[in-house]
C-alpha positions in Angstrom: -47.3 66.2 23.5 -46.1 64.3 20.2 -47.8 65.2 17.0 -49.9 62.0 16.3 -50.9 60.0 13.2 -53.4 58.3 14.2 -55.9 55.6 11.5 -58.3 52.8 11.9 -59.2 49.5 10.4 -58.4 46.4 7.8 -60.5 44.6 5.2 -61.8 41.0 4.1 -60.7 38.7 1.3 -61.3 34.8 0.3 -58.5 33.4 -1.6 -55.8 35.6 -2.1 -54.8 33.9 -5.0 -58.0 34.6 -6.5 -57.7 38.4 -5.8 -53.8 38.4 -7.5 -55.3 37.4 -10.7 -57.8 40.0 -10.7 -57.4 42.1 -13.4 -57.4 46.4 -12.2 -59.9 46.8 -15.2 -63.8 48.8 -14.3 -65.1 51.9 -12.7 -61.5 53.6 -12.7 -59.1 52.5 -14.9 -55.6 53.8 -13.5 -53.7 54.0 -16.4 -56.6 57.3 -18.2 -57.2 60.5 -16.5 -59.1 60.0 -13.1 -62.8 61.7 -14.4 -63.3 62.7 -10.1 -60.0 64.2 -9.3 -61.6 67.6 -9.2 -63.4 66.4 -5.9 -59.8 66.5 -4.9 -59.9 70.1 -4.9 -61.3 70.9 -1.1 -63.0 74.0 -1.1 -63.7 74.7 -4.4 -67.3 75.8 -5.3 -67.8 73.1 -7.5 -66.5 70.7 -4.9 -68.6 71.9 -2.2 -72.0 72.1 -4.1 -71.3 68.5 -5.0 -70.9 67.6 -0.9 -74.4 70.2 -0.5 -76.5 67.8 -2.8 -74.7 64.5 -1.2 -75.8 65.8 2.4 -79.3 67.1 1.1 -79.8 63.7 -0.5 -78.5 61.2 2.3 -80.4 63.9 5.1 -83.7 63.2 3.8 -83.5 60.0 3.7 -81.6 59.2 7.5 -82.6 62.6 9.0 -85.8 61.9 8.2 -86.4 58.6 9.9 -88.4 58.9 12.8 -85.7 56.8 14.7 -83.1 60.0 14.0 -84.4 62.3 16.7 -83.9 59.7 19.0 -81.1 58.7 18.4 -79.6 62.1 18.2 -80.7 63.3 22.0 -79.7 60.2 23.3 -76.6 60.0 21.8 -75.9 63.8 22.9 -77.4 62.6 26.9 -74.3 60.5 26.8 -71.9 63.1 25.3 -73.2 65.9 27.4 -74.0 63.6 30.4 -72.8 66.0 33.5 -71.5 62.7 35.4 -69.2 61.6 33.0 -66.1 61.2 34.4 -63.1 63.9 33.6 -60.1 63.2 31.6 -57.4 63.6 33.8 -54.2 65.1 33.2 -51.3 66.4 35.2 -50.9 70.1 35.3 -47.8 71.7 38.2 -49.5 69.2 41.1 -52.8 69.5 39.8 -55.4 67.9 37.9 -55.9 69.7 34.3 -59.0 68.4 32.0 -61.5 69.6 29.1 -64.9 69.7 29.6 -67.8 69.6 26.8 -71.3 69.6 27.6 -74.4 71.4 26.1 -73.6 74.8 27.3 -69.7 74.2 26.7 -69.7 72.9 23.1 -66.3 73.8 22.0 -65.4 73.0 26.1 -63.0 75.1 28.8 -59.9 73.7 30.0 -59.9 73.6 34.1 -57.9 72.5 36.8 -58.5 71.6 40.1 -56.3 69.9 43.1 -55.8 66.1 43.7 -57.8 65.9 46.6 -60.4 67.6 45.1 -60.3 65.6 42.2 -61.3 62.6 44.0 -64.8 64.4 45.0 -67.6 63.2 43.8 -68.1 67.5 42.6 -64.6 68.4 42.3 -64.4 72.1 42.8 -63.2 72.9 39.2 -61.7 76.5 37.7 -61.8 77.4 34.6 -58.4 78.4 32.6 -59.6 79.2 29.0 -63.3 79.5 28.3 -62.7 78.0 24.4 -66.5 78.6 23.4 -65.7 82.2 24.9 -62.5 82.6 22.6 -64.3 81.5 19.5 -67.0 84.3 19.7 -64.5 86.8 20.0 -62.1 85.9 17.8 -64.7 84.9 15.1 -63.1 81.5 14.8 -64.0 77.7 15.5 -61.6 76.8 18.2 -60.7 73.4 18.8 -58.2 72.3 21.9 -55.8 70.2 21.4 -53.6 70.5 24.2 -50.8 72.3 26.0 -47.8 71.8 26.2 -46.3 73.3 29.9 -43.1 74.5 31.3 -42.2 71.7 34.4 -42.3 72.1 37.5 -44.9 74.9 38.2 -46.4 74.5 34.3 -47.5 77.8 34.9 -46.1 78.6 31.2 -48.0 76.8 28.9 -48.0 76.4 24.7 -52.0 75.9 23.8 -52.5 74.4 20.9 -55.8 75.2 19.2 -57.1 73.9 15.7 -59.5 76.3 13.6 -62.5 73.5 12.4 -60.6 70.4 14.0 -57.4 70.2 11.3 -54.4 68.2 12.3 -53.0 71.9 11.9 -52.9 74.4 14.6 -51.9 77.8 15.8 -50.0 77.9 19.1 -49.9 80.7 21.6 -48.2 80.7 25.2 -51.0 80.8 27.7 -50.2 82.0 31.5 -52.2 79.4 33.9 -51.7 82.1 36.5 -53.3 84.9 34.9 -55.4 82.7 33.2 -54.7 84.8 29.4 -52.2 84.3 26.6 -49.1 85.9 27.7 -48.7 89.5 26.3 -46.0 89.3 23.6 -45.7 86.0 24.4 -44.8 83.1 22.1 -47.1 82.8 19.0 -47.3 80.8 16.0 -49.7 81.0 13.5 -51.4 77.8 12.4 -49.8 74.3 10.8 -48.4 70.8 11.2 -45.8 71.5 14.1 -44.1 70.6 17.6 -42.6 72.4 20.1 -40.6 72.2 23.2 -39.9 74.6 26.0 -36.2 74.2 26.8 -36.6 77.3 29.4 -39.0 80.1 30.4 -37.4 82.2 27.3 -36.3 79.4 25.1 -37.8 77.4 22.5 -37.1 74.7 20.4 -40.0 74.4 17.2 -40.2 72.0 14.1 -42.2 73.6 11.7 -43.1 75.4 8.6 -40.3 77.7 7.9 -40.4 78.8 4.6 -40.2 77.1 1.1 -38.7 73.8 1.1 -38.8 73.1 4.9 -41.6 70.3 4.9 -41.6 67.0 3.8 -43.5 65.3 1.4 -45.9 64.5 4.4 -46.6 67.9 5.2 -44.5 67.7 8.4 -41.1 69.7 9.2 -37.6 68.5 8.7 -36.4 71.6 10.3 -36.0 72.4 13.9 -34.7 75.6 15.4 -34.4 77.2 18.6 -36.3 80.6 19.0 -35.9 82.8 21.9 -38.6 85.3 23.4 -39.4 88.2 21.5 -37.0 87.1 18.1 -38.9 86.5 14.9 -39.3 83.9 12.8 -36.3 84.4 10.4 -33.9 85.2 13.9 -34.3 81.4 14.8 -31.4 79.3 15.3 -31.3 76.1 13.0 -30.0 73.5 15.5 -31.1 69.9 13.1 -31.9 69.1 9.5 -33.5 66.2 8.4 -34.5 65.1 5.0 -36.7 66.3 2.3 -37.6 62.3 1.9 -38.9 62.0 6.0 -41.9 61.9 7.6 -41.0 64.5 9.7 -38.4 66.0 12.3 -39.1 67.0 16.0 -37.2 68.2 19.3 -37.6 66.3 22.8 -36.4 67.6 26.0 -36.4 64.9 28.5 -36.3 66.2 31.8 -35.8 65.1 35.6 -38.3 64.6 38.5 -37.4 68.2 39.6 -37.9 69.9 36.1 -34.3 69.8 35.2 -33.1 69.5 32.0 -32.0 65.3 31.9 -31.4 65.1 27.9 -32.4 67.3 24.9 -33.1 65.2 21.7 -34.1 65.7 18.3 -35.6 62.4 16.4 -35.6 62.2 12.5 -39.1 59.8 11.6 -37.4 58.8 8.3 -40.6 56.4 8.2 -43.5 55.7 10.0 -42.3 53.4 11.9 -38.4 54.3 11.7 -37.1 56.9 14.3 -33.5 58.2 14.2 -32.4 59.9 17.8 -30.1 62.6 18.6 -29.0 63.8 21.7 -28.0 67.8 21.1 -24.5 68.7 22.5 -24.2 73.0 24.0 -22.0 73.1 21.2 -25.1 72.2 18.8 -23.4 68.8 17.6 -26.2 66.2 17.2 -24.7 62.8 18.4 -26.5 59.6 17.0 -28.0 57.4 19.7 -27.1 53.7 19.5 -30.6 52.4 19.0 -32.2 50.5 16.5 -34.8 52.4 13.7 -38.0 50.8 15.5 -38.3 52.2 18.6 -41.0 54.1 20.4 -39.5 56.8 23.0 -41.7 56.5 26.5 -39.5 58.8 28.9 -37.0 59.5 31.1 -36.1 57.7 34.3 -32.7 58.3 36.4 -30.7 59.4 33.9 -32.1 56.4 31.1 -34.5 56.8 28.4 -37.1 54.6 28.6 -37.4 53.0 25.2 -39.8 49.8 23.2 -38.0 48.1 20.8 -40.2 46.9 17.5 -37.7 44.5 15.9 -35.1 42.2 17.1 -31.7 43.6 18.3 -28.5 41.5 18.0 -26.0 41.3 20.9 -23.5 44.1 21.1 -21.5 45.5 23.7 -23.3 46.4 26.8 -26.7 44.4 25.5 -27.9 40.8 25.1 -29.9 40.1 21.9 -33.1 41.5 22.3 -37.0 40.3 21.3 -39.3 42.7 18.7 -41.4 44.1 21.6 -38.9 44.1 24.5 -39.1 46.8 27.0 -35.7 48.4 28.0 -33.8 51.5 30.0 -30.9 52.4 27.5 -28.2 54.8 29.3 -26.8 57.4 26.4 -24.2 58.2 28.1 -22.5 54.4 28.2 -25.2 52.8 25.6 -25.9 50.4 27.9 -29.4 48.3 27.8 -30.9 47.1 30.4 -34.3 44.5 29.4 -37.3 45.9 31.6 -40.4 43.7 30.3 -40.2 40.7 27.1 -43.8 40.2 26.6 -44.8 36.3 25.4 -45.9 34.9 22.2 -49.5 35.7 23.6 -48.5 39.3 24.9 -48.2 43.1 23.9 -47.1 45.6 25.4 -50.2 48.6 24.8 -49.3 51.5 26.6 -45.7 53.0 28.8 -46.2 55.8 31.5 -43.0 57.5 33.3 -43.5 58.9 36.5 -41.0 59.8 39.1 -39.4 56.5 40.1 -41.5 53.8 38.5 -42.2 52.5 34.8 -46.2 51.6 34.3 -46.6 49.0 31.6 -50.4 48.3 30.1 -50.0 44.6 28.9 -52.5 42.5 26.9 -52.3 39.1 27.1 -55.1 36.8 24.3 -56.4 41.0 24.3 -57.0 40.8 28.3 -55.3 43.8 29.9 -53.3 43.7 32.9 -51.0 46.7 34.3 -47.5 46.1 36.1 -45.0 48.7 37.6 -41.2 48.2 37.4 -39.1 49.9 39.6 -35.1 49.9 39.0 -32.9 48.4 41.4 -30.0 49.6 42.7 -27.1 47.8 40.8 -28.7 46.5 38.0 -32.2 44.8 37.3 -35.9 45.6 37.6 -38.7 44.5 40.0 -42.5 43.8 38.7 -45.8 44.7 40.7 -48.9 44.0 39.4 -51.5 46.3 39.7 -54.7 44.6 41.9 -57.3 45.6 39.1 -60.5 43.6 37.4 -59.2 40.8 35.7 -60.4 40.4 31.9 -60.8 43.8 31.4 -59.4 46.4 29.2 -57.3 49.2 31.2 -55.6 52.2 29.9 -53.2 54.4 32.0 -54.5 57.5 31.5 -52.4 59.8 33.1 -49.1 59.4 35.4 -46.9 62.3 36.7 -43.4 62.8 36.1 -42.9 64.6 39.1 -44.4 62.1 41.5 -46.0 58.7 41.4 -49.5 59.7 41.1 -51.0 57.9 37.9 -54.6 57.5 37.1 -55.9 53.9 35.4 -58.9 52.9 33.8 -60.4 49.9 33.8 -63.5 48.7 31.5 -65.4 46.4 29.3 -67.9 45.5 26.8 -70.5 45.7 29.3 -69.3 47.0 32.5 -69.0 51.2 32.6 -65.5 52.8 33.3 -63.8 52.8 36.5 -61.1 55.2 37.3 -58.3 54.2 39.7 -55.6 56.3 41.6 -52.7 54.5 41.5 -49.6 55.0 44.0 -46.8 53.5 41.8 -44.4 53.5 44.5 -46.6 51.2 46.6 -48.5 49.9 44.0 -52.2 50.7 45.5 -54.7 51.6 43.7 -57.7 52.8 44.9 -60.9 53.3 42.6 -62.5 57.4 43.3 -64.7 57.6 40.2 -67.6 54.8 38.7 -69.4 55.7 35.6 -73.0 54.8 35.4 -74.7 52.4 33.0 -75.6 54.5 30.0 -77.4 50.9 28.8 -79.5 47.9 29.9 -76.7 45.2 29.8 -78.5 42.8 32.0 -79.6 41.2 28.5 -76.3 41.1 26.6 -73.0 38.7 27.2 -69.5 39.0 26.0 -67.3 36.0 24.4 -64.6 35.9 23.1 -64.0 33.3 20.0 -61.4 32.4 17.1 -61.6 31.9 13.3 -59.4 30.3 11.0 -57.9 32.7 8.2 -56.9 31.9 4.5 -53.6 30.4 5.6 -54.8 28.6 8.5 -53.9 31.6 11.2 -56.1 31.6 14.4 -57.8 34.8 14.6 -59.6 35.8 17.6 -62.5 38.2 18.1 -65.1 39.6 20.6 -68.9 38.8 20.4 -71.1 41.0 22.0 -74.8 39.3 21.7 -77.9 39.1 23.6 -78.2 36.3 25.7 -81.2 34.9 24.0 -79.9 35.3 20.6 -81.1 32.1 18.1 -78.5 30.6 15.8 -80.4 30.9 12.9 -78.6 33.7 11.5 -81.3 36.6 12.3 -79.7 38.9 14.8 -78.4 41.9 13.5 -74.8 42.5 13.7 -72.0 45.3 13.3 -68.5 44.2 13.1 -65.6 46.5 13.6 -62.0 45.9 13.2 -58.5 47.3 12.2 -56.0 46.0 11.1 -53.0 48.6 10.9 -50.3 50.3 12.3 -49.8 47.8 15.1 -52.5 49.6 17.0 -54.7 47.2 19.7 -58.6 47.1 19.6 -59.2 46.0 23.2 -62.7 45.4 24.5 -64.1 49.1 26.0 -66.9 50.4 26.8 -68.7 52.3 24.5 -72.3 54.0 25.6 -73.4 55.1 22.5 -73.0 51.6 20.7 -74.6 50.1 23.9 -78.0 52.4 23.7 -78.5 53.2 19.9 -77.6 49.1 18.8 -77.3 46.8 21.7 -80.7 48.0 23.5 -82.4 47.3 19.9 -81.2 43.8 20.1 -78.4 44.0 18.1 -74.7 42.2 18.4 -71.3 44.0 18.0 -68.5 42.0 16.9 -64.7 43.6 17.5 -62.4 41.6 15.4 -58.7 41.5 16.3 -56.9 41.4 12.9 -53.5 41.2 11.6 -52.2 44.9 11.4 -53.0 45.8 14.6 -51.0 45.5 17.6 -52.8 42.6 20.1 -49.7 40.0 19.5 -47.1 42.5 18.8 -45.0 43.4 16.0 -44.8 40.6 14.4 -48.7 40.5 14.4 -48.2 44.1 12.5 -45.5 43.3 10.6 -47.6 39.7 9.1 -50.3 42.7 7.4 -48.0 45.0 5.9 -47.2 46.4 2.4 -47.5 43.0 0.0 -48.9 40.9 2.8 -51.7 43.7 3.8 -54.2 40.4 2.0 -53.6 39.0 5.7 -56.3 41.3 7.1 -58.4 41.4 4.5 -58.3 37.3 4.7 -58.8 37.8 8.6 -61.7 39.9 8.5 -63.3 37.6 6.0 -63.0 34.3 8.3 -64.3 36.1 10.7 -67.7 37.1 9.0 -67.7 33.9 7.7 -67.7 32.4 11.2 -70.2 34.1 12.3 -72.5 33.4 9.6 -71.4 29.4 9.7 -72.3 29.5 13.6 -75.5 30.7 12.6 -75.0 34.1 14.5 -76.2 36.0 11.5 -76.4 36.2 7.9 -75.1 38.4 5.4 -78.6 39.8 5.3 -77.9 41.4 8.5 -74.5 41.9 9.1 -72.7 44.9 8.8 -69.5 46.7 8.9 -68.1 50.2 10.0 -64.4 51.0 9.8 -62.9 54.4 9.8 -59.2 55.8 8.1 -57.2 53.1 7.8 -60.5 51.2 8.5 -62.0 52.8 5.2 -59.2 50.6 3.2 -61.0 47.7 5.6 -64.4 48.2 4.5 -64.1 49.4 1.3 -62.1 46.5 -0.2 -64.4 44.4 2.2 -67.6 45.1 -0.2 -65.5 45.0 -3.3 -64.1 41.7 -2.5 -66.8 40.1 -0.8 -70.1 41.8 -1.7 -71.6 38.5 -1.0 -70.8 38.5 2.9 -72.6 42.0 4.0 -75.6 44.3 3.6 -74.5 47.6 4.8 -70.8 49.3 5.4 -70.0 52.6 7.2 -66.8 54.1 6.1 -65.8 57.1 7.7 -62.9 59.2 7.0 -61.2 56.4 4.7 -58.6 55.6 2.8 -59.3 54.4 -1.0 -57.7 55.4 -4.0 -55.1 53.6 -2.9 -52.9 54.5 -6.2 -53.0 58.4 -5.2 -52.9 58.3 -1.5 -49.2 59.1 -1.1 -50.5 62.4 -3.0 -53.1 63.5 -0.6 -52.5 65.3 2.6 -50.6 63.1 5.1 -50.4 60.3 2.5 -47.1 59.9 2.2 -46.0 59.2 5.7 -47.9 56.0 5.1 -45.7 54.6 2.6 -44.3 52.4 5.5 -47.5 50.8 5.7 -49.1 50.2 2.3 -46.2 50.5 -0.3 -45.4 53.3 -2.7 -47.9 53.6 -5.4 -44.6 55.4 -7.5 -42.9 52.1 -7.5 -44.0 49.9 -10.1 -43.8 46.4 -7.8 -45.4 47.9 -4.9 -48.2 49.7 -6.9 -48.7 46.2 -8.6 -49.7 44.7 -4.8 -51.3 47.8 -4.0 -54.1 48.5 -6.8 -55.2 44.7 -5.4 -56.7 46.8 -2.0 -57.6 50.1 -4.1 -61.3 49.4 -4.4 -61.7 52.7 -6.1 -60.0 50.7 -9.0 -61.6 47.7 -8.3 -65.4 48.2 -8.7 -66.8 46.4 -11.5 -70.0 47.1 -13.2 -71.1 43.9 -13.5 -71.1 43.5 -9.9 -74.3 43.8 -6.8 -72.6 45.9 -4.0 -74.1 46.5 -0.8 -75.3 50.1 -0.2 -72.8 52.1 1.8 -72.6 54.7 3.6 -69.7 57.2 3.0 -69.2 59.7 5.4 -65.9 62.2 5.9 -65.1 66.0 7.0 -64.2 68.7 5.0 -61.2 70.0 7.3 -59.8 66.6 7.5 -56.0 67.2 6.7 -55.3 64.4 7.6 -56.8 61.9 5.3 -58.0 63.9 2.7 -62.0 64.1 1.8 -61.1 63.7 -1.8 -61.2 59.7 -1.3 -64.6 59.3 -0.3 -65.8 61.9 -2.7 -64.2 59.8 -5.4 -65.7 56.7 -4.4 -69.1 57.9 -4.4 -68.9 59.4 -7.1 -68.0 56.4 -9.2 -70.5 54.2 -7.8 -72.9 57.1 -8.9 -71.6 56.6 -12.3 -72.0 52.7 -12.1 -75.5 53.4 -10.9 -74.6 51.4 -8.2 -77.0 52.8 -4.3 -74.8 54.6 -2.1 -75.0 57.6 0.8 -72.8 60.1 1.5 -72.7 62.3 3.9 -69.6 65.1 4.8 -69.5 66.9 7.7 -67.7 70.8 7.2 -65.5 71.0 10.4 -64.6 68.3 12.5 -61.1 67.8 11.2 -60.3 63.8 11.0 -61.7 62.3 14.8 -65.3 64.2 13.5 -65.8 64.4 17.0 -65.1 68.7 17.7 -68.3 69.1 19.7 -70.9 66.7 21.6 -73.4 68.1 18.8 -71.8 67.5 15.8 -70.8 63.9 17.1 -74.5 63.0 18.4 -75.6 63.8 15.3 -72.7 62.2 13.6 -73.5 58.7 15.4 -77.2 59.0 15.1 -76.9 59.1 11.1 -74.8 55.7 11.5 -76.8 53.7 13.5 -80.2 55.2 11.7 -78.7 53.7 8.3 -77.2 50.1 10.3 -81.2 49.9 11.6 -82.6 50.3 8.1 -80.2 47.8 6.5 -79.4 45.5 9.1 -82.9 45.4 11.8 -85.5 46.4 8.9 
């Protein structure tokens, strides 16, 4: 599995032109010594008695409303609820998933077979018992996957986090024996990938000694490590750059389990991927593709590849579309187009499995699923997929060695439905229903545009009961965005349905430049200089809703987590007017230090480098840490984070409160101590987790 960097969110604006003029003056003046960077400092005791107050403080008052309690156990009936349906993954011809309920917190990994699978009661047995390991190890286990030897994946690399970090430790795990291999494969915890090349050979990117990671906190180095060699007997095989995001091997392999291609890719940015295809001789031969790319798989002898940006004609290729879909040989560099989305179209999501290339599409947001199967000669064929129309569907698993994938389909009001899909003949069949976790019979789901700043048609999702007045009075949340051309589709989300919806309240999702519902040109149109985009977006859209009379800024609401913390923070700071309440969870804010701060800098790509005078000129516009002004009403937020976030680091919340402390402007805060950045480790910690947000969105937004 590839090492993720995953955010959330966007912001709101009025006229940008406005905003350019405004001077980076109150609360935080950038160009003195920040009086809060020592909330920077993690674990430090003065650090952590600050977070002990904050959580005593914003506990008594949310933790003590009477709606908490209830919140909390019904939030945890839906986490815990023992008819949820399993996570499916593909594990040597069987079906591999985690499983968390109350007894399980931390979860055991299981497997069972496909027919079984399809049971209403699969018969399920249990690989790793993670709550088990904790207790004996004295640790906090978290799972993040595994990473198996094909065909049989009876060899497998288990990654496991210690409090939820982006950093784990990995150990080879026998499915078999069902135990970590005895002197078998072990490295001890950070930011790092691996690949199995065979049952003795490794290749790793990862922390190798001084000057080995980037300014990210990622590897540049990858080397091959046999069984039983140490650390300093590794092979170096690639070297990137000090200045990259990161480095990281990919074998690509055949139907069988054979070895197709072995790669190594060099993220020089976020979004930019070099490709190398490793020679036996250990030469590293570029790969004639462009820098925007996003690798999918392998598929009779072709890698399976989505192009971000135009490509002009060259030999072998026609020009090619930002968002095409094609098979590239490396052998002859031929192209072959598979799918060219429309002006209206993305493509969301690319499963490989033995013969066949699954494509998730959204079209105006709406999903749809087609297969492609190569022909012989040249060309592709298109099914698609008989499955509910106007709904959003995700391929959630698909099998490399066969044509078994799994699909889900959902919606705003209508629970998950999991379909077995045969690629090869394109039937699907559905084997597993959620049930409503919610009374939806009340509720309807629309789907509306705004007009942005520049005159851009934005659209958006409003959830609202049927009998909702226009007269402004119905409480409402809005989420969106807005980054790292990533799609917000319309799902279906329990725990919003029965702690908000029930109560009468309405849920917009807003669909903002940034993200990814129109392609990359839709990303591209948010980024660096031109992030005001979103931020104008988000703001037409709350205006809408308060011109159609579907509430007011006395009850409307935001929540927007990571990148979605840039979103709501410079929301309140540049429209304080518009809302009442803001949850910002896990954010991003001093935007003049982020490239400092944990994973920062491998989101230079996105916002602009703070370092360079022009781009931190643009950027101090959307650092709301710099932008709060004394003279100014904010709403109340609430700030929430986790201390083992290495991801986004906890000092940027911290620092916001802080300074709105000092302005004497109301705030809450509230910082979970493991978690890492999802804040989701356990059903617990994420009941109560969701039961603080919607106890402070009912006191703002429905008292």
């Amino acid at each position: 599995m590839r090492l993720l960097l995953s955010l959330v969110a966007a912001a709101l604006l009025g006229a940008s032109s406005v905003i350019s003029q405004t001077p980076v003056l109150p609360g935080i003046d950038p160009a003195t010594p920040d009086p809060f960077a020592w909330l920077e400092d993690i674990h430090s005791a003065r650090s952590m008695a600050w977070v002990a107050a904050e959580n005593a403080r914003t506990a008594s008052r949310l933790e003590a409303d009477p709606r908490y309690e209830t919140f909390r156990r019904q939030a945890l009936a839906i986490f815990t609820a023992p008819d949820r349906i399993p996570a499916p993954g593909f594990l040597g011809g069987r079906i591999d998933n985690l499983w968390q309920d109350q007894t399980h917190v931390k979860g055991v990994w299981r497997v069972t077979g496909v027919e079984s699978f399809r049971d209403a009661d699969p018969a399920w047995e249990t690989l790793l018992d993670l709550d088990a390991l904790s207790k004996a190890e004295g640790r906090n286990w978290i799972f993040k996957g595994a990473d198996c030897l094909p065909r049989q994946d009876r060899l497998c690399l288990v990654r496991l986090s210690d409090g939820g970090g982006d950093a784990v430790e990995i150990r080879e795990f026998d499915t078999v024996a069902k135990a970590f291999a005895p002197n078998g494969f072990r490295f001890a915890a950070g930011k790092q990938d691996v690949e199995w090349l065979d049952a003795d050979t490794l290749l790793v990117a990862r922390d190798w000694g001084a000057g080995t990671l980037t300014a990210s906190g990622y590897p540049f180095v990858v080397k091959r490590v046999g069984r039983g060699q140490s650390l300093d007997q590794a092979r170096e095989v690639y070297r990137g750059e000090a200045s990259d995001v990161r480095a990281f091997p990919r074998v690509l392999r055949n139907a069988d389990g054979s070895i197709g291609r072995v790669l190594v890719g060099r993220n020089i940015g976020f979004f930019e991927t070099s490709l190398f295809e490793l020679a036996s001789t250990g030469e590293a031969r570029a790969l004639d593709l462009p820098k925007k790319i996003d690798l999918h798989g392998y598929l009779a002898g072709r890698l399976i590849v989505s192009v971000n940006e135009d490509w002009p004609a060259g030999p072998g290729r026609p020009a090619l579309k930002a968002g095409v879909l094609v098979a590239y040989d490396p052998r002859s560099g031929s192209v072959a187009p598979i799918a060219q989305p429309t002006a209206t179209q993305t493509i969301d999501a690319v499963e490989v499995t033995r013969g066949r290339v699954l494509v998730s599409l959204l079209d105006n947001v709406s999903g749809a699923v087609d297969v492609y199967a190569p022909v012989e000669g040249g060309g592709w064929t298109s099914t698609r997929l008989a499955l509910p129309a106007g709904s959003a569907l995700s391929l959630r698993a698909a099998d490399h060695a066969s044509d078994r994938a799994y699909v889900a389909s959902e919606s705003f009001l209508t629970p998950t439905t999991l379909w077995e899909v045969d690629a090869a003949s394109g039937k699907v069949s559905p084997i597993k229903q959620m049930a409503p976790r919610f009374d939806a019979s009340g509720d309807v789901a629309e789907q509306h545009f705004a007009v942005s700043a520049d005159g851009t048609r934005i659209p958006y999702f409003l959830v609202r009961p049927k009998a909702m007045k226009p007269d402004g009075s119905t409480p409402t949340l809005m989420f969106g965005y807005g980054g790292f051309q990533i799609s917000e589709t319309p799902s279906y989300k329990p725990e919003l349905g029965k702690l908000w919806l029930e109560r009468g309240g309405a849920y917009v999702l807003a669909n903002i430049r940034g993200g990814g519902e129109f392609g990359p040109a839709w990303h591209e149109a948010a980024l660096r200089e031109h992030r005001q985009h979103a931020f104008d977006d988000f703001a037409a859209i709350a205006r809408d809703l308060i011109a159609t009379g579907v509430t007011s800024p006395r009850r409307l609401g935001i929540y927007g987590r990571s990148n979605g913390g840039v979103l709501t923070s410079v929301s309140i700071t540049q429209h304080p007017e518009l809302f009442n309440a803001a949850v910002i969870e896990s954010p991003l804010i001093d935007m003049l230090r982020y490239s400092h701060l944990s994973a920062g800098a491998s989101w230079i790509a996105e916002y602009g480098d703070p370092d360079v005078p022009t781009d931190r000129a643009f950027i101090a516009r959307y650092s709301a840490y710099t932008q709060l002004k004394p003279w100014v009403k904010y709403p109340e937020p609430y700030i929430t984070t986790n201390t083992e976030d290495d991801r986004v680091h906890p000092g940027h919340p911290r620092k916001f409160a802080a300074e709105l402390k000092a302005l004497g402007d109301p705030y809450l805060y509230y910082e979970n101590t493991f978690g890492g950045h999802a804040n989701d480790a356990d059903p617990e910690l994420n009941a109560r987790r969701w039961a603080r947000h919607y106890v402070y969105l009912a006191q703002k937004l429905m008292d």
